[in-house]
ZADORO-614786 format. One record per residue (C-alpha): x negated, y negated, z negated. Coordinates in steps of 0.001 Angstrom, whole numbers. Each point is the difference from the previous one (the first is absolute). Example, Ala and Ser with C-alpha at 12.3 -4.5 7.8 and 13.67 -1.06 7.14 Angstrom:
2
{{-12300 4500 -7800}} {{-1370 -3440 660}} 
This chain:
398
{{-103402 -167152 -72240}} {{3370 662 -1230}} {{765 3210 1907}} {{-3467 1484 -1394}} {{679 -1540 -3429}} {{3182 1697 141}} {{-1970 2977 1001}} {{-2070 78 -2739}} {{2752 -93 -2628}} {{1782 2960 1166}} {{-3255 2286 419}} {{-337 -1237 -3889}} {{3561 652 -981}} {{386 3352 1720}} {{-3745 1233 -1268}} {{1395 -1302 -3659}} {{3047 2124 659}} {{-1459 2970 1352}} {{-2455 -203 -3322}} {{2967 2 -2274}} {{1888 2929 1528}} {{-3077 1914 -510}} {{-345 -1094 -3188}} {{3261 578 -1105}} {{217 3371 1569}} {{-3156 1061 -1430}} {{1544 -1075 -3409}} {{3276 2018 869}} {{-2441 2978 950}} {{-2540 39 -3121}} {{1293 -1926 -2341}} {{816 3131 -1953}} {{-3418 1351 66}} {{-1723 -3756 -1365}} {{1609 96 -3548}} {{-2729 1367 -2576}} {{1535 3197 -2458}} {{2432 -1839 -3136}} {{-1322 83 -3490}} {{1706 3311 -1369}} {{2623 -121 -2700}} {{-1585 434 -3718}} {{2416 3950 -276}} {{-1676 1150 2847}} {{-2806 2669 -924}} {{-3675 -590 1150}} {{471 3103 2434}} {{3251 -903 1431}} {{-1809 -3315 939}} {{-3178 1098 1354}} {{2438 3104 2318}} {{2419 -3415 1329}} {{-3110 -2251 679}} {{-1712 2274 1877}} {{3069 712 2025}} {{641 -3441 923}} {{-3495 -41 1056}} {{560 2550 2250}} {{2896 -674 1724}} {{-1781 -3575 813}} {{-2951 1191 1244}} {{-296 3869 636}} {{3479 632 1218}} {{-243 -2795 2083}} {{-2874 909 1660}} {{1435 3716 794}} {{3345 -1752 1683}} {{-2633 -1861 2518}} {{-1876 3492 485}} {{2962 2153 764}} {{1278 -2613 2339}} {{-3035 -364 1766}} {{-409 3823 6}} {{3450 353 1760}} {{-198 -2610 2664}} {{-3483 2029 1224}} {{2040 3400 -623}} {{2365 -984 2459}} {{-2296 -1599 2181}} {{1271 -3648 493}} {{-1876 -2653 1762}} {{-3257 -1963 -1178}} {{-184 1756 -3298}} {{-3698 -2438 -305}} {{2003 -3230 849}} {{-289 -2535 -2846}} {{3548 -690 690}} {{1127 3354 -218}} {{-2365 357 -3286}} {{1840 -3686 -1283}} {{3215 1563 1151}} {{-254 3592 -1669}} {{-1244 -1823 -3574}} {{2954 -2714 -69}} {{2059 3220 893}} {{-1337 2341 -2937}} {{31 -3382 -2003}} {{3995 -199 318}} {{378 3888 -525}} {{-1876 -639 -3370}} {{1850 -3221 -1007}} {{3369 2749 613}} {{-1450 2815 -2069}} {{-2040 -1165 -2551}} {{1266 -3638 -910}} {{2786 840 -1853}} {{-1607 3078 -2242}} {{-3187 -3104 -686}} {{3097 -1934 -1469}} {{1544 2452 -1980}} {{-3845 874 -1382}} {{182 -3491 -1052}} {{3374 -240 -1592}} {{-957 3097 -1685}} {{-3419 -1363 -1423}} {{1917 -2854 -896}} {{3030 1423 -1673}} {{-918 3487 -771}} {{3462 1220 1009}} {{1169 3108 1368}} {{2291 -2087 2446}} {{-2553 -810 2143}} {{-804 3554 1023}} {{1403 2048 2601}} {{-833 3561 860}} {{-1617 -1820 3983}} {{-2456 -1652 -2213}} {{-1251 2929 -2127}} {{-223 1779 3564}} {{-1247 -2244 1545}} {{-2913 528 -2568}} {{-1127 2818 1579}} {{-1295 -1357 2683}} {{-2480 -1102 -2426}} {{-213 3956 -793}} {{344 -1610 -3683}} {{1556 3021 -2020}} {{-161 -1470 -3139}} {{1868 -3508 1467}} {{2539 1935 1587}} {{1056 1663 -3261}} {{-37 -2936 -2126}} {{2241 -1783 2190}} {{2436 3200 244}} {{89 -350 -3513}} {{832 -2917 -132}} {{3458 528 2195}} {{522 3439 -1254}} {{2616 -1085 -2341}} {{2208 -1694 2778}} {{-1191 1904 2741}} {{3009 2135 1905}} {{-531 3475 1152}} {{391 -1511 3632}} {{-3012 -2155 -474}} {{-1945 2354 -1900}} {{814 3019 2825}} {{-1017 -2596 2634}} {{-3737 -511 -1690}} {{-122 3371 -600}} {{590 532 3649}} {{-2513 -3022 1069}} {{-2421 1429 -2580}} {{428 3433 1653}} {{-429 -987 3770}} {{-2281 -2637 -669}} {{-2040 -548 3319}} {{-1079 -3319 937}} {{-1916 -566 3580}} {{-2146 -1837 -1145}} {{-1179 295 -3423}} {{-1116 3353 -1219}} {{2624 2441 -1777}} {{157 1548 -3170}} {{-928 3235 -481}} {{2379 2717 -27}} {{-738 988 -3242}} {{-101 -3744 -1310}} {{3285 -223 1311}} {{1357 3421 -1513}} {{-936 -1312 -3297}} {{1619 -3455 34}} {{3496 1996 1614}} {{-413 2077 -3191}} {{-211 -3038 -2186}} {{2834 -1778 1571}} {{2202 3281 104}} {{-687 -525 -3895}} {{1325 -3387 -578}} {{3183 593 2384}} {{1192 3081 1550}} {{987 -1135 3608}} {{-1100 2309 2360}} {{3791 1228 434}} {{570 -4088 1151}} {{-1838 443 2947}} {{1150 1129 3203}} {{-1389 3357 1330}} {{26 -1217 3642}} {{-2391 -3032 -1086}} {{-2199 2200 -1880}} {{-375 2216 2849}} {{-478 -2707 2195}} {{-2803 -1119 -2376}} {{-1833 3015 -380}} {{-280 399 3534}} {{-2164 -3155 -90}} {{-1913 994 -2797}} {{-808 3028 1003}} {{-1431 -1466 3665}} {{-2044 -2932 -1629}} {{-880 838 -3649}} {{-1673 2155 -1479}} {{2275 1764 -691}} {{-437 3433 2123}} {{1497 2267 -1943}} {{3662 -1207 -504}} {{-864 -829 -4013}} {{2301 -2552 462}} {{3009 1866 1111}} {{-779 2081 -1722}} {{629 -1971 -3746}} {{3086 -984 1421}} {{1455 3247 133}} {{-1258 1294 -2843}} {{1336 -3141 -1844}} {{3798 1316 1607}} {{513 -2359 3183}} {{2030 1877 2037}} {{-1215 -56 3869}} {{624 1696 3140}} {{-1447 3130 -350}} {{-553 292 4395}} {{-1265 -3963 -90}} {{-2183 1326 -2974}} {{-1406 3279 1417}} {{-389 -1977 3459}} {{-1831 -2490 -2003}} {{-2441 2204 -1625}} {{-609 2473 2451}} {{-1061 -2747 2203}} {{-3158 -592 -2094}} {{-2382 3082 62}} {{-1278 -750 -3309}} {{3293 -300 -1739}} {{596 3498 277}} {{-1098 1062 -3410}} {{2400 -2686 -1431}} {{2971 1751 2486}} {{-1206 3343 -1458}} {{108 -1451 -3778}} {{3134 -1436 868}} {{1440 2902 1488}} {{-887 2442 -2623}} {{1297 -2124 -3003}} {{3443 -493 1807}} {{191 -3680 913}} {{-294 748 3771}} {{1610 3065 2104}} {{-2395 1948 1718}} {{-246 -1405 4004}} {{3133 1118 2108}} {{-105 1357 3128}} {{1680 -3199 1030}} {{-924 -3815 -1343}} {{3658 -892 1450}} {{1805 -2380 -428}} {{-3063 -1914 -841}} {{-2141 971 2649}} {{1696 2830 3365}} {{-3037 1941 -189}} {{-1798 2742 -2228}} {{-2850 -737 -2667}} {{-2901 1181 2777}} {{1322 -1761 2491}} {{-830 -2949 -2218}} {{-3034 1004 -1644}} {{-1500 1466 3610}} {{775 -3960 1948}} {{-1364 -1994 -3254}} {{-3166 -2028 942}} {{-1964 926 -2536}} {{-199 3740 53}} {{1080 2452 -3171}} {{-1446 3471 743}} {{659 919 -3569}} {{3910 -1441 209}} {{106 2319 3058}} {{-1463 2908 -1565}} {{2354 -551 -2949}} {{2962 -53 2097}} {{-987 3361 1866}} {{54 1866 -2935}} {{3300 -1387 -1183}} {{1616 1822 2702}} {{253 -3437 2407}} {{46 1228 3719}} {{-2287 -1364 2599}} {{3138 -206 2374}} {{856 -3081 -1053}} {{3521 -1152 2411}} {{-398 -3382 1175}} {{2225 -2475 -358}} {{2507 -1360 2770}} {{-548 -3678 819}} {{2157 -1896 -1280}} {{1378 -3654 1692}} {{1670 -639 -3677}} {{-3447 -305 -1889}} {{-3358 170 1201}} {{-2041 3184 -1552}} {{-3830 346 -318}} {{-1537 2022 2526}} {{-802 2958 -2425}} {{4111 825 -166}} {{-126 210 3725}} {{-2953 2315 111}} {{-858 3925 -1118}} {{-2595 -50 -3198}} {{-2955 1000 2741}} {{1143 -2820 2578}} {{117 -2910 -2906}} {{-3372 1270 -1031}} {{-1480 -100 3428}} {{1647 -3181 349}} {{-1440 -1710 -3129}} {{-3490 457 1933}} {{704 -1686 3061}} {{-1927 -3216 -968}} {{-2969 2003 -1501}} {{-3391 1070 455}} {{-1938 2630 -666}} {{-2401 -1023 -3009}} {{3103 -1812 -2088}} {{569 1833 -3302}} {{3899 -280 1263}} {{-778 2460 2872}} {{-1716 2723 -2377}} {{3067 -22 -1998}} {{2550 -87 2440}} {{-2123 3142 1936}} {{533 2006 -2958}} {{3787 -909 -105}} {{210 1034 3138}} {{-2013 3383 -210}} {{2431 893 -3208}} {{2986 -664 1927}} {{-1383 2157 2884}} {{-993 3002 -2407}} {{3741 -268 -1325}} {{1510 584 3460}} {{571 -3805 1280}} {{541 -39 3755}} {{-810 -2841 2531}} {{2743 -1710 1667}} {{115 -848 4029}} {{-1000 -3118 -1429}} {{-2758 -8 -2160}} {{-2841 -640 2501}} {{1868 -3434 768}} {{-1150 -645 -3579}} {{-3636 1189 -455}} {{-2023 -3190 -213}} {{-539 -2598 2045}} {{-3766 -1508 -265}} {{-2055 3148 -1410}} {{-767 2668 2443}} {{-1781 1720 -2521}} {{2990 617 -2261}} {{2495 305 2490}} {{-2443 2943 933}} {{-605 1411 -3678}} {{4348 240 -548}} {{573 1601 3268}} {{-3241 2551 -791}} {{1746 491 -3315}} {{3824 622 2048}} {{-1892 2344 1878}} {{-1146 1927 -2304}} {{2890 1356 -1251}} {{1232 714 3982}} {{1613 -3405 475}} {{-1566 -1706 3393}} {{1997 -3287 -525}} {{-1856 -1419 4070}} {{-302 3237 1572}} {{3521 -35 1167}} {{497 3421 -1785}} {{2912 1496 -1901}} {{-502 -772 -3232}} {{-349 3648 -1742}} {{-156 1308 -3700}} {{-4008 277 -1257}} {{-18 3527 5}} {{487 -46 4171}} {{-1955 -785 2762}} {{1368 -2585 2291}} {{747 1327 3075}} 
């Protein structure tokens, strides 16, 4: 009777123990989101009170909910284990739960100090950008303005850079042209575009240009016109990389903030502008056909490996070889393969010449454009698996 009275006690004491570590964990976890929104302070406008309640309402609830979804959406991205498991599921939300207590418990308590006290103190430029993730323009500038006064041209230069390359995972992004206009407004209050680094802002852009809208380079493209000085063969590498940032290159080019392309991207890149534009993934017929008639030659000298640094394959490759290259992994119906079929018949009609090893890099899965690039070789006298001599168009092979 002892032993199971004994027995009894410690299932009771270690179930009571067990309850208040949860409890008290839970309370460590979400005690920031329980506490309701403070009564504001009597000098605080109506509007400015309505823009901070409903922002403490969102990061509570809405922002909340997107840390779970992103989580969740990048443990099935990678493919882990028992993404239906109810412990995976419990595990994920306490996860995104404690990213969330991080990131959005200490801007909830400077809301509240600022509702409470109405002073500028409790503002920082991370909680006015941190607005828009709310995509709250109007929020975002009223807290700017209310730091503008104390805010230094290193703080200001880094929200005009997080304003600038603003692209969460997420949660959607502001437009391009939402974004232009709140740079322009910030460029008003403080001039700090000469405080940021051109190497970050190149860095940046590269992102932006991959997953925002923005497809034309508009964003680069303020910062140069504003007088950030970059590196004119990171820049031209940059934009010449995205076929429909070439009228922004031409703009640029013509109104003197960018050279015209070199023969040469060195030392940025060891290899010439088609070499780059001819291995991109996403072909640029028009970049190529630009480039042609700026006096660029098809002969394009590869690049020597190099044990120092690794180089991408394009520097290692001839303009036609980084093109064929680029369609190794395609097939036939993609978009992709048109465009890179008409990069490769304007190199040919220029003169390009097939190595010993291009057929090594025709593609691998799709007979049918394997067979449409060498038909295209061979009509202008190049018979890439024939074992021929390759021979200039105007020749029959012999």
């Amino acid at each position: 009777m002892k032993i199971q009275r004994g027995i009894r006690w410690i299932s009771i004491v270690s179930l009571g123990l067990f309850g208040l570590t949860c409890l008290g964990i839970a309370c460590w976890l979400y005690a920031w989101r329980w506490s309701g929104t403070p009564e504001p302070h009597d000098s605080l406008p109506a509007h400015e009170v309505r823009l901070l309640r409903e922002y403490d309402d969102f990061l509570v609830s809405t922002a909340v909910a997107h840390e779970r979804m992103e989580l969740s959406h990048w443990w099935k991205e990678n493919e882990l284990d028992h993404p239906d498991s109810w412990l995976v599921k419990l595990s994920i939300t306490l996860a995104a739960d404690w990213i969330s207590k991080r990131r959005h418990a200490p801007h909830r308590g400077h809301i509240h100090s600022l509702l409470l006290n109405n002073t500028a103190q409790q503002i920082n430029t991370g909680l006015a950008f941190h607005a828009l993730r709310k995509q709250d323009v109007p929020l975002f500038k009223m807290l700017v303005d209310k730091v503008s006064d104390t805010t230094s041209p290193h703080e200001m230069g880094a929200l005009l850079y997080r304003v600038a390359f603003f692209v969460p995972s997420a949660l959607s992004c502001l437009p391009v042209e939402d974004r232009l206009a709140l740079m322009d407004w910030l460029h008003e209050q403080k001039d700090a575009v000469c405080s940021l680094p051109p190497h970050r802002v190149l860095e940046a852009a590269r992102l932006s240009l991959m997953y925002s809208d923005d497809k034309a380079g508009a964003i680069l493209d303020w910062f140069l016109r504003k007088g950030c000085k970059l590196n004119p063969e990171e820049t031209l590498a940059l934009l010449l990389s995205q076929p429909e940032a070439l009228p922004t290159l031409q703009k640029l080019i013509a109104d003197g903030l960018l050279p015209a392309p070199p023969q040469t991207l060195a030392p940025y890149l060891e290899c010439s502008p088609l070499q780059l534009v001819a291995g991109q993934t996403m072909p640029a017929p028009d970049t190529v056909r630009w480039l042609l008639t700026s006096g660029h030659s098809v002969h394009g000298k590869a690049a020597a490996s190099s044990a120092s640094h690794e180089l991408p394959g394009f520097c290692l490759l001839s303009p036609l070889d980084a093109c064929v290259q680029a369609m190794q992994y395609l097939s036939l119906e993609s978009t992709a393969a048109a465009g890179h079929l008409e990069v490769l018949s304007l190199l040919l009609q220029q003169g390009a010449v097939p190595s010993a090893g291009t057929k090594d890099l025709l593609p691998m899965f799709d007979a049918g454009l394997r067979s449409r690039i060498v038909s295209l070789m061979e009509q202008h006298g190049y018979y890439i698996l024939s074992g021929e001599n390759s021979c200039n168009a105007c020749c029959q092979p012999e």
